[in-house]
C-alpha positions in Angstrom: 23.0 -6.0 -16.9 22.0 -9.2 -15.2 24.7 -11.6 -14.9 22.5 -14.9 -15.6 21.6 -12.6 -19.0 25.2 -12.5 -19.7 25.6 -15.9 -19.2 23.3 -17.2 -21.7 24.0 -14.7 -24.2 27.6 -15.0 -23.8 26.8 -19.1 -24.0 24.4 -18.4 -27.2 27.4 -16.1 -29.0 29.8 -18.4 -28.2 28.5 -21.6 -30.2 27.1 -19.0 -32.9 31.3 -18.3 -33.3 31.8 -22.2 -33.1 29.9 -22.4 -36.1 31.3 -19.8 -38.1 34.7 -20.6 -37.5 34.0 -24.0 -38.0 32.8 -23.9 -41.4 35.7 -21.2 -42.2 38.4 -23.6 -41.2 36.9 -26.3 -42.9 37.4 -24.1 -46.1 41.2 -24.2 -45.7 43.0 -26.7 -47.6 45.4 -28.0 -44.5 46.5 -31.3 -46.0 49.4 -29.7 -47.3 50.4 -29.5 -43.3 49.7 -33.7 -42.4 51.2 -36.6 -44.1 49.4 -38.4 -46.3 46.4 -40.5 -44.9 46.1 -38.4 -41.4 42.4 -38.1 -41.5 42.1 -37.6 -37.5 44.5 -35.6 -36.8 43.2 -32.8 -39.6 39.7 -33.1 -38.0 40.7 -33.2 -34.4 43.2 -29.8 -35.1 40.2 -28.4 -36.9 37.8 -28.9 -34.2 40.6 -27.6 -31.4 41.9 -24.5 -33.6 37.9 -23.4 -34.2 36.5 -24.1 -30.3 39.8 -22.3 -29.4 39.1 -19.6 -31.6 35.4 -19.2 -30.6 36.6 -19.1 -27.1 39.1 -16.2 -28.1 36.8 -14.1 -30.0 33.5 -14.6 -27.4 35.7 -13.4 -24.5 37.0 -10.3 -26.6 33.5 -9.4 -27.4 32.0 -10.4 -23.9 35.0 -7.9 -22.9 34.1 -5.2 -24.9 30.2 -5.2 -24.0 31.1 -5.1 -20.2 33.7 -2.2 -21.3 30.9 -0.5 -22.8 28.2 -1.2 -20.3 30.5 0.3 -17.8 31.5 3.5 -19.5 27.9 4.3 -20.8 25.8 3.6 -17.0 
């Protein structure tokens, strides 16, 4: 496939991911883990752990296409 292709769906799939796992962690109760009245830091390890995620899972599935692309052509 055309690599400028890749790019942008790679780019497109990777803030489609930052969404989901966005609103998934947002779910999780994680003020049991911060002392009382650390607002920032809960959002700031939220928006970390869920752009680190959607890095993760992007580049596993980027991975797996070029796998497949590979094998099938």
């Amino acid at each position: 496939m055309d690599p400028i292709t890749l790019g942008l769906f790679e780019t497109l799939l990777f803030f489609i991911i930052l969404g989901v796992t966005f609103k998934a962690l947002m779910m999780m109760d994680i003020t049991k883990l911060f002392q009382k009245g650390a607002i920032w830091q809960m959002q700031i390890t939220v928006i970390f752990l869920s752009i680190s995620i959607a890095y993760l899972v992007t580049k596993a599935l980027m991975n797996l296409i070029d796998i497949s692309f590979r094998i099938f052509s």
